[in-house]
C-alpha positions in Angstrom: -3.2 -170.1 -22.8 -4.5 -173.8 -23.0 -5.4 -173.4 -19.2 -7.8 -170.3 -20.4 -9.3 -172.0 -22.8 -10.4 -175.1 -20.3 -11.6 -172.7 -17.7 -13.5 -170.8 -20.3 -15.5 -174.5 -22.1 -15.7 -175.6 -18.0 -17.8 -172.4 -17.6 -19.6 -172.7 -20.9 -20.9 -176.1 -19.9 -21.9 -175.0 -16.5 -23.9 -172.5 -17.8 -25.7 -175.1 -20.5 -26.6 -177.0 -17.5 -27.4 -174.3 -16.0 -30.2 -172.9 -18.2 -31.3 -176.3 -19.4 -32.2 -176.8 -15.5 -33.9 -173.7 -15.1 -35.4 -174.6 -18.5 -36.9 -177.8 -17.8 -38.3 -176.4 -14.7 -39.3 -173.0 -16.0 -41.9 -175.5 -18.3 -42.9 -178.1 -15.7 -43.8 -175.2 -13.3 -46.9 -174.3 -15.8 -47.9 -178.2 -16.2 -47.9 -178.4 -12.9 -50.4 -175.2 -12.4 -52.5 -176.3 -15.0 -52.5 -179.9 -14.3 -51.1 -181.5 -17.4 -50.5 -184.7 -17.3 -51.1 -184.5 -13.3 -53.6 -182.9 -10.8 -52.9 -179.3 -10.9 -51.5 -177.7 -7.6 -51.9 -174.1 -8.3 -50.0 -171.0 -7.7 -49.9 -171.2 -4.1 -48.3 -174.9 -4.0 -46.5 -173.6 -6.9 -44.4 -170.6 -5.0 -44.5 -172.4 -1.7 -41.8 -175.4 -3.7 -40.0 -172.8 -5.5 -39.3 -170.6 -2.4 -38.5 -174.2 -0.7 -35.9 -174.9 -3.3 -34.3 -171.1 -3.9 -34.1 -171.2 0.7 -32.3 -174.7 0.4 -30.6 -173.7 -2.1 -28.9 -170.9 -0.2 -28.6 -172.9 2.7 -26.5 -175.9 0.7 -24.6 -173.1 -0.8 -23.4 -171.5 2.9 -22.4 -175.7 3.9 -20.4 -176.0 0.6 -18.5 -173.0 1.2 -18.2 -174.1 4.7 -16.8 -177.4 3.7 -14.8 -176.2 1.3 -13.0 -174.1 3.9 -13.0 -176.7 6.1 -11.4 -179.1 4.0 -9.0 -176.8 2.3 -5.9 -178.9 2.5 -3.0 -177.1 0.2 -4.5 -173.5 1.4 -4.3 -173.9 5.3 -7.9 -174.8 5.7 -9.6 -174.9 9.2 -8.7 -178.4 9.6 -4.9 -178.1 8.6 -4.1 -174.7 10.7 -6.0 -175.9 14.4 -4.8 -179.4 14.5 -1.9 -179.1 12.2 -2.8 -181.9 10.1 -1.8 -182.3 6.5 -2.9 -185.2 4.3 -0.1 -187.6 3.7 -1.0 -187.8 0.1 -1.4 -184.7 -0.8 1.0 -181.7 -1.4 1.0 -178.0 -2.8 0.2 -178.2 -6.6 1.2 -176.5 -9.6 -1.2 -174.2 -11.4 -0.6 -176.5 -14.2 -1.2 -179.6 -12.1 -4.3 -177.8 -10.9 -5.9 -176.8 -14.5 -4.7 -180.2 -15.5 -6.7 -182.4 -13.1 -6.0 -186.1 -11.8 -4.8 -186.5 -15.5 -1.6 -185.3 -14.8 1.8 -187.4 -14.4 2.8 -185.8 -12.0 -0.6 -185.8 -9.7 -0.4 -188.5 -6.6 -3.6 -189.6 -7.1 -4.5 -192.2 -9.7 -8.1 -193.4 -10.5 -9.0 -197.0 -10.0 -8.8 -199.3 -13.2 
């Protein structure tokens, strides 16, 4: 049950940061048509850096997954199952190990002092 209840404040935070982003930007968009503060760039500048960000966006999304697959070492990841290479250091996980983070005891990996 504990591990719920971290997933669940890990996805409460991410959607803080989340609006609070799209906040922030959601007001500097308008400043930035108008001109407070600043020259103002208008609505064409305006959409053009908006449609630049949502396309990068995407675009770092599609190379994180990509990574992420890549890298997979405990699931088989591209990397493990063509050159059947595994990490030295690291080994199949617990769900509790996994919910639990480099906290754990039991996790090989300890943070520098």
């Amino acid at each position: 049950m504990e591990q719920v209840a971290d997933y669940a404040r890990r996805q409460d935070l991410a959607r803080q940061r989340f609006r609070s982003a799209t906040g922030a930007r959601a007001l500097a968009t308008p400043a930035a048509i108008c001109g407070v503060f600043m020259p103002a760039i208008g609505w064409r500048w305006a959409l053009l850096i908006w449609g630049y960000a949502l396309a990068w966006f995407l675009v770092n999304g599609r190379i994180k997954l990509w990574a992420s697959r890549l890298f997979d070492w405990q699931g088989g990841g591209l990397l493990t199952r063509l050159l059947g290479w595994r990490h030295p250091r690291v080994r199949q996980m617990t769900p509790e190990e996994f919910f639990m983070g480099f906290g754990h005891p039991r996790c090989l990996w300890k943070p520098s002092p």
